[in-house]
N, C-alpha and C positions, 0 to 999 in steps of 0.2 A: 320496158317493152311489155307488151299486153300477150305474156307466155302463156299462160294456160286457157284464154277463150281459144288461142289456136287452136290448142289439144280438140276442145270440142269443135271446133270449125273442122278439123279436118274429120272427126271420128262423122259429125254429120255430112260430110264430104261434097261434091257433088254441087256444092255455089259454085255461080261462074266464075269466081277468082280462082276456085283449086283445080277447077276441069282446065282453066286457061293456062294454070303453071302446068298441069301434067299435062298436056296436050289431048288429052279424050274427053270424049264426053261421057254424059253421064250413064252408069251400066246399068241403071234400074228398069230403064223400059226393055231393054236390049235384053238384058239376064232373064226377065220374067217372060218375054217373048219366045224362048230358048225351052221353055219346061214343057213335058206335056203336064196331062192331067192326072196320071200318077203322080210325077216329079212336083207339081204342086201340092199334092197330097202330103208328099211328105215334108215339103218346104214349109206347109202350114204347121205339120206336128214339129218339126224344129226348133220354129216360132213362140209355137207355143209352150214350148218346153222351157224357154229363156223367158217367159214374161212373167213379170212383176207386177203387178199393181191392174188397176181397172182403168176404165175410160180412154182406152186407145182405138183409136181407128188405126183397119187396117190399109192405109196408104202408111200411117205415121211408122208403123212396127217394119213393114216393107224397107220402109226407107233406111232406117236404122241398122235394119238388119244388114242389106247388102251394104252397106257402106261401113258396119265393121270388118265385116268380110273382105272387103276392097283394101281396105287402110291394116290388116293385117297379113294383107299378102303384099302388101308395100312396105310395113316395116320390117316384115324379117330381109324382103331384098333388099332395104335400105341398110340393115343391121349389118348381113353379111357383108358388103358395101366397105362399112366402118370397121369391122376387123380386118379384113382385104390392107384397109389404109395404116393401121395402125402398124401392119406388118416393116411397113417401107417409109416412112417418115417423113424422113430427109425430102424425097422424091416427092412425096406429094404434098409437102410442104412448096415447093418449087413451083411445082405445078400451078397452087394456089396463086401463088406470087405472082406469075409471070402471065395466069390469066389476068391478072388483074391490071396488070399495068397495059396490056395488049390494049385493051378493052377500052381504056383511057387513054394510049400512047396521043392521041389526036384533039387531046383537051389543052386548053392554056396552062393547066397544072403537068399535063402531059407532056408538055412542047420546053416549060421551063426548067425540067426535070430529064429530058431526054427520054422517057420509058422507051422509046421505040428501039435505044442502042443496048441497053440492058440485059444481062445474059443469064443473069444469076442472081442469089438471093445479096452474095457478099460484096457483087457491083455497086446494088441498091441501095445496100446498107454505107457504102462508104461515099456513094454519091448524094443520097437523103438524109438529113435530118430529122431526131427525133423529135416531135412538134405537140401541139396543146392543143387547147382549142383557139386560142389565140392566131396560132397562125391560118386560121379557117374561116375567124368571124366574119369577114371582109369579102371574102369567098361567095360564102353563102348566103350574103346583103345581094352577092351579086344574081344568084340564081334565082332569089325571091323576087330580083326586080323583073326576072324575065331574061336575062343574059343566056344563051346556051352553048353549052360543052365548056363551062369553065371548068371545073372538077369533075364531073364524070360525062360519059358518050350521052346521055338519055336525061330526058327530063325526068326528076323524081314526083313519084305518087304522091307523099306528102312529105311536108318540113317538120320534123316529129322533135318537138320539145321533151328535154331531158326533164325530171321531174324538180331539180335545185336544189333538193332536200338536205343532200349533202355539200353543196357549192352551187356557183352561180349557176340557172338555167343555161341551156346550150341549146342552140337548133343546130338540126343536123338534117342530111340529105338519106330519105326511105326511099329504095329502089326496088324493082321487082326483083332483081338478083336477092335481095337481101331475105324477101319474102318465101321466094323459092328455097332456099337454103335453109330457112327455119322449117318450115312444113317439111321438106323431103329432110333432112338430117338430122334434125330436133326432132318436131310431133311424131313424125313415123316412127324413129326408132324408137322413144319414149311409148308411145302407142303397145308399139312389140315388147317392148321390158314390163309395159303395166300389166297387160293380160299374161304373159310369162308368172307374175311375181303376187299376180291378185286372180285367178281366173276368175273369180265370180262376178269379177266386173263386165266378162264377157256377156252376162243375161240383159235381155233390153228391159233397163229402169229407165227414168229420167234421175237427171242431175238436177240439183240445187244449186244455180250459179250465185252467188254475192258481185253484180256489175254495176257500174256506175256509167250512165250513159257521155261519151264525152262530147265538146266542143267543140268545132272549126271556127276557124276564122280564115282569110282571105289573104294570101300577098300579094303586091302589084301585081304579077301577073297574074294571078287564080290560083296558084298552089294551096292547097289546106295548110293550116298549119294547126297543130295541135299533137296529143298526143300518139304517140306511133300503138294505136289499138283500134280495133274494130266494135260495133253495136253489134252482140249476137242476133239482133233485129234486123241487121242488115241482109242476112240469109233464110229464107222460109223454111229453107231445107231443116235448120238448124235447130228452131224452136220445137219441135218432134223431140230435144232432146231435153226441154227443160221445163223444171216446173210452172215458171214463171211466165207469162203470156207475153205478145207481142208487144201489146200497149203499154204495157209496166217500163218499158226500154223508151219511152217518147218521155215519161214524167224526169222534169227535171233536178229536183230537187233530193239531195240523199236520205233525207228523212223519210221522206214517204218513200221514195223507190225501197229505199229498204224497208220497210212497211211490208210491201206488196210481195217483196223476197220471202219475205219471212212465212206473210197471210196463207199462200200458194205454197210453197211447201208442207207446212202443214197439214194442208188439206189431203195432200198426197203422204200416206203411210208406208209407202214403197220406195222412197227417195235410197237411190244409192249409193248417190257421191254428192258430196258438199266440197264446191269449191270455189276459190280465189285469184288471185295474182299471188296475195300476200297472206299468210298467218294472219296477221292483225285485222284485214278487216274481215275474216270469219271471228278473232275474238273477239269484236266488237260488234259483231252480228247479234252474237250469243248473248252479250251484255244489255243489247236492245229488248233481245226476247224476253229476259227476265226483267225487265223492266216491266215491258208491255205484255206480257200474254195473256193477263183477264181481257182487254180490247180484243187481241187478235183470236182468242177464242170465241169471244162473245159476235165477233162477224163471222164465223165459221156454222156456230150453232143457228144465227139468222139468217145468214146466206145473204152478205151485203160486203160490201167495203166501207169503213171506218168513215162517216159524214166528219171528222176532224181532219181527213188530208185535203192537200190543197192539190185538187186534180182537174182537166179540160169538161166539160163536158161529154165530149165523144171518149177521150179514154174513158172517164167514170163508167159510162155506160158499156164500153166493150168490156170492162173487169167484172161490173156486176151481172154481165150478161152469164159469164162462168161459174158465177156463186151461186148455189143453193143450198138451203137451208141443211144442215150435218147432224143432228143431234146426236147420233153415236158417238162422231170423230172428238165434235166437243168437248161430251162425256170424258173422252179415253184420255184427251191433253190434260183438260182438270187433273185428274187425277195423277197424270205423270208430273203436271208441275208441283204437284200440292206435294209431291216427293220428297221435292227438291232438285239441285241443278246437277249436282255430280253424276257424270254419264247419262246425263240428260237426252245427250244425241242419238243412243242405241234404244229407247226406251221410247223416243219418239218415232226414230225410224229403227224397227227392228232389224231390215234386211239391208242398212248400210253398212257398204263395202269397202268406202275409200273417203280420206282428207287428201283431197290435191291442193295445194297451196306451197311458194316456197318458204320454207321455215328457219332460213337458215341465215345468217350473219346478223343483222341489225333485228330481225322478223324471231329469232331463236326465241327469245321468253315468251313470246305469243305460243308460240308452236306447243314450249311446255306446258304452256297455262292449259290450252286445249284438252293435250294430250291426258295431264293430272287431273280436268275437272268437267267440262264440257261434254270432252270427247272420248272418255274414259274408253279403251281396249278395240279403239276405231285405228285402223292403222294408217299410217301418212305416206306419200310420196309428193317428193320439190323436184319435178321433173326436169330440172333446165337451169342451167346458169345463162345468162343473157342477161341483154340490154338494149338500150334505145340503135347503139353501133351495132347489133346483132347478137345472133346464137355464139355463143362460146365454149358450152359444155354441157352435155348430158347426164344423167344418173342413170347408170345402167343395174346399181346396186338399191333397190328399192326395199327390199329385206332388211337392210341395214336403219332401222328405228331411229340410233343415236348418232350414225355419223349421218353428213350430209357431202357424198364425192360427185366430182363429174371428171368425166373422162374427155379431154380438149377436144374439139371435131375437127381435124384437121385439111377439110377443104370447105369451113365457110371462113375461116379470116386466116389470112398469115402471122403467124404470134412471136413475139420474142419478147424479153423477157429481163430487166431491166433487175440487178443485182440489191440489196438491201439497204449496201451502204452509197448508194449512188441516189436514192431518192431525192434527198435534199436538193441535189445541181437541175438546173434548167437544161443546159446540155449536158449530160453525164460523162463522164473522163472515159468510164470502163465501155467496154464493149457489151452490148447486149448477149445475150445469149438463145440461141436457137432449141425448139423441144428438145432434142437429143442430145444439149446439153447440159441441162440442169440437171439439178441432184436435189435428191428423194431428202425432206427434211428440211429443206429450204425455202424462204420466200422472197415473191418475186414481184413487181410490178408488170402488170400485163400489156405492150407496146404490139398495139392490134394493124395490120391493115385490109380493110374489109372491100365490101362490094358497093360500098355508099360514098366515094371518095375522103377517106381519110385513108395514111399513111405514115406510118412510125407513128401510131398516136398511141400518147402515154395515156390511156383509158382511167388509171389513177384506182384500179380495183388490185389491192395487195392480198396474191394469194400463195397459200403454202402446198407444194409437192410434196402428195402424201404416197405416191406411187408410179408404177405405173401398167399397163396394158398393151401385155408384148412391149412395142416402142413406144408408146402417147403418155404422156402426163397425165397423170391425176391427179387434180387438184381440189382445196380445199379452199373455199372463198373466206379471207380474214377480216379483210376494214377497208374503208377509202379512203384513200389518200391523209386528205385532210383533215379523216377522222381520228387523230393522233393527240392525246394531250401533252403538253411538253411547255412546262413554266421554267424549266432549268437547262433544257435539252438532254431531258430523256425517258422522252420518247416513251409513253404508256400507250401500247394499242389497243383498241375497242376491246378484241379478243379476252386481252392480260385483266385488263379494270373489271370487266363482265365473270370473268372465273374470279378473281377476288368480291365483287360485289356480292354474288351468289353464294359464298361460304362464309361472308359475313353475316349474310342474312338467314342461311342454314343455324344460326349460334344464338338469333333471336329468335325469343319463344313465340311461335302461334305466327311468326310472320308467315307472309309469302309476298313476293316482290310481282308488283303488276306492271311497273315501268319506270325506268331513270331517265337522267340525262345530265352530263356534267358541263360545267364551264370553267375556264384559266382566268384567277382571279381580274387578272390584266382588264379583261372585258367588263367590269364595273367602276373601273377609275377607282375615286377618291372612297366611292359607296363601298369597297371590298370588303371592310372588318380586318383590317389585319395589314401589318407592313410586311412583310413575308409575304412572296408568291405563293397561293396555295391551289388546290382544287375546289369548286363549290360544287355540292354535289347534291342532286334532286330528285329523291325514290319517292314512288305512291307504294302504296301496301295494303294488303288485308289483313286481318286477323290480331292489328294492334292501334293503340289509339294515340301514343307518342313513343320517344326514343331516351333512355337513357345517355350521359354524356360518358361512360360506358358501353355501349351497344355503338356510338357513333364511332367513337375509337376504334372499334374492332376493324370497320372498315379498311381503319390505315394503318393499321396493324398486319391487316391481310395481304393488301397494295404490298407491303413492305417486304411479305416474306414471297411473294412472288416475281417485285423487282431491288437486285441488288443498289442497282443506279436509284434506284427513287428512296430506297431505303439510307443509300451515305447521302446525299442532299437532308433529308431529315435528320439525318442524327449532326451532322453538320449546322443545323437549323438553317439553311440558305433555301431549303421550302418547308412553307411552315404547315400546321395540320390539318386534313380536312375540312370544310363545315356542308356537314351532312343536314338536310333540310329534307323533314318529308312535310310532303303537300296533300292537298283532300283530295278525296275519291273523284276521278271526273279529273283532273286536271291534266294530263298529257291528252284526253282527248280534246278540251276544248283548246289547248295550245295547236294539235295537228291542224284543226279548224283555221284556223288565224295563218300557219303554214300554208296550208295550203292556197288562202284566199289571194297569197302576199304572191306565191309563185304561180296561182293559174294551173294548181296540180289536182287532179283528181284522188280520190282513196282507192284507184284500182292500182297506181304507181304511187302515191307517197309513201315513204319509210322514214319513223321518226329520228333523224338524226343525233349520235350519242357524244356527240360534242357541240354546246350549240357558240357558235360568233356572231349572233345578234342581241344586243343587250336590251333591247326592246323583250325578246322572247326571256331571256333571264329576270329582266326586270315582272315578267308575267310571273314564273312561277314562283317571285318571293313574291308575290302578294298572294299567293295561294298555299303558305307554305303555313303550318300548324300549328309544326313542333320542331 
């Protein structure tokens, strides 16, 4: 799900799609109509006490202004809201539920399932089964072709493809309900928690977004289909918030779009937030810039855009129409970059206030790489657990640097909660369990049903209860499903391999780990190396130029003292030893590439998968492999 452009869609607020979910319109002519001419006076010193940087018209500072205003007296009532709920659980878990099935009782998913005689959660539960996407493909062929009220009352907005990266693509049904739930539940309260936990974010800077414009395409009947995100191009309102102009949002290509992210901030020395969807592609933003930044200076100081990108016409000329010649700003990059790169981001913009991006489960070594070099003493917040199915969980603990929690929302899906040892079964023997039943220290598979017509869906996101809030769960996102390695059956999670990888690589000198990815030898046939199941295992690195067979050891050394089960399989020898392979600089990203092309995914949703099962992609990175 495209979670953080909402952030800014709603702080810019006021596009027709947010006035249409809240029902009002917009309060900027209305609010400024309302002042006299004292009251403007001092609305002006306000203004101007919160501003940042040069080159703003005052429509754009106006606009900004009241609609933080707006959007923080909607997240604290939305906040209050969410402790209200957190209080009574049970009940507003109900709640959730039983809207939902009302809502649908009159669909053919409705009609086959009874919703309408339903009274309760534990009706549901003993009359539905828990289901996959499997049981929906068929469904959703059907809504594409134009069919109506098969699975939900209303036609949905778009067919919003999951990204693959972890398993096969999935379309799924984006509804307004789903919409409305994320802005008022998610953005808002996040909104409330960010200025709560950062206040200097409340001064009107512009953001530095990293977006990729996406794709539509067409079903039978006209539904889009693509990914479930928004063109911050699509709201006028919006761009008042970023560095980045309108026309940079039309070019299609990531290279140059990124290009133009990059040229445009720069230019602006007031940038106060830098943000993503994902960790990784801010640290791969970063990676561009030190690549290119004699180019992207050198248009800065001439006041031009780069004659190497491949652009229209008319955008060329709407970009260059913004550039004039900088010789100061020039000056001031040189010399930051001739520095060097560590904390590079405070030194280009001194008055940045925040990394929004989320950093956390597969996105975590990005998040570090940032934090340790990049974005030295920049602080982060990963506002939002979600997905393509919806909002799932907020962060209301932003303070918190090294963990990553969200507190469950309890009235945008009904969630239950699927026990450890039951993953393996299609239909699971055990009972699910309800929020107010799990226990703190446990993990759990997430069995969501949302506002988009899925129910009992085993979502396939394993997360562990690390708390809770008053009565809500809090939770800690671990792995997907499928992201399990297991040549003997047992079972290494993302989590487990990733705290071993990192303290193997803590033991090599000068290393630092820039990206892995492992495979079960099974996936290379007869090419394996070895008759013993093993793991193959694929790190890039800095700071070393190969590996001793020593250094590789350690690995599975690490593995060992972290899992008891992996560790008697080895000494047993029924799995046999790693073989660790590092690969040259540049190779996970030119693997995502290839990913991405294969699934039709953008870089605002791909996450590189840490198990891969296509031997095409294994087969990629031993030809890239060193040492």
């Amino acid at each position: 799900l495209h979670t953080n452009s909402a952030l800014a869609w709603l702080i810019m607020g006021f596009s027709p799609c947010v006035t249409e979910l809240l029902g009002m319109p917009s309060p900027l002519p209305s609010a400024i109509g309302l002042l006299s001419l004292g009251g403007m006076a001092l609305l002006w010193r306000e203004i101007r006490s919160k501003v940042k940087g040069e080159n703003r018209t005052l429509s754009s500072l106006l606009s900004q202004y009241f609609a933080v205003k707006f959007v923080s007296w909607l997240g604290k009532r939305q906040r209050a809201k969410l402790e209200a709920d957190t209080l009574n659980i049970r009940q507003v878990q109900e709640e959730t539920l039983l809207k939902r099935l009302r809502k649908n009782a009159d669909t053919s998913y409705g009609k086959q399932y009874d919703f309408s005689s339903i009274k309760d959660s534990e009706a549901f539960r003993a009359r539905h089964p828990v289901t996959t996407y499997e049981n929906y493909r068929e469904l959703v062929k059907r809504v594409a072709a134009g069919e109506e009220r098969v699975l939900i009352s209303e036609k949905p907005l778009i067919l919003a493809m999951t990204s693959g990266t972890s398993g096969p693509s999935a379309m799924l049904l984006s509804t307004k309900d789903t919409n409305t739930e994320f802005l008022l539940q998610g953005v808002a309260v996040c909104l409330d928690t960010m200025l709560r936990a950062f206040p200097a974010c409340d001064s009107l800077q512009r953001t530095t977004k990293v977006f990729y414009s996406p794709t539509f395409r067409q079903s039978e009947a006209g539904i889009p289909i693509g990914p479930n995100s928004s063109t911050p191009a699509s709201s006028r309102h919006m761009l008042n918030l970023y560095t980045t102009p309108a026309a940079a949002f039309q070019v299609a290509g990531e290279r140059d779009t990124l290009y133009l992210h990059l040229l445009f901030a720069l230019k602006d020395p007031s940038v106060g937030t830098l943000e993503s969807n994902f960790a990784s592609t801010l640290y791969y933003a970063f990676c561009t810039l030190q690549e290119r930044w004699p180019e992207l200076v050198d248009d800065i100081e001439l006041g031009r855009v780069s004659p190497t990108l491949t652009l229209e016409r008319g955008v060329r000329a709407s970009l260059e129409g913004q550039m004039k010649p900088d010789h100061k700003r020039a000056s001031q990059l040189r010399s930051h970059f001739q520095l060097g790169f560590v904390g590079i981001a405070r030194r280009l913009w001194p008055q940045l206030n925040l990394v929004l991006a989320v950093d956390s489960g597969s996105n975590q070594i990005y998040g570090e790489m940032l934090r340790d070099h990049y974005c030295q003493g920049v602080p982060f917040y990963s506002p939002f657990y979600a997905a393509t199915e919806g909002l799932i969980g907020v962060n209301l603990w932003p303070e918190e640097q090294q963990r990553r929690r969200y507190l469950l929302c309890p009235r945008s899906m009904f969630c239950e909660f699927l026990p450890g040892d039951s993953l393996d079964q299609e239909q699971p023997e055990k009972h699910t369990l309800l929020m107010g039943e799990v226990q703190e220290g446990q993990s759990y598979e997430l069995v969501v049903t949302n506002a988009s017509g899925l129910f009992r869906y085993r979502i396939g996101d394993i997360v562990k209860v690390v708390g809770f809030h008053n009565q809500c769960p809090i939770v800690e996102f671990q792995y997907r499903r499928g992201q399990m390695l297991s040549v003997r059956g047992e079972k290494v999670s993302e989590v487990m391999f990733l705290g071993a990888l990192k303290r193997a690589v803590s033991q090599w000198p000068g290393a630092q780990l820039v990206d892995y990815c492992c495979a079960e030898s099974s996936i290379l046939g007869e090419s394996c190396g070895g008759s013993d199941p093993h793991y193959q295992v694929f790190v890039e690195l800095k700071g070393v130029r190969n590996l001793t067979e020593e250094q590789r050891y350690k690995l599975d050394q690490c593995l060992q003292e972290d899992s008891p089960i992996y560790k008697s399989f080895r000494y047993k020898g029924s799995i046999g030893p790693m073989r660790v392979q590092m690969v040259s600089e540049g190779a996970f990203k030119e693997l995502s590439k290839q990913m991405m092309a294969f699934s039709n995914t953008l870089a605002n949703t791909f996450k590189m998968p840490r198990v891969l099962r296509r031997k095409e992609y294994v087969d990629f990175l031993l030809g890239k492999t060193i040492s």
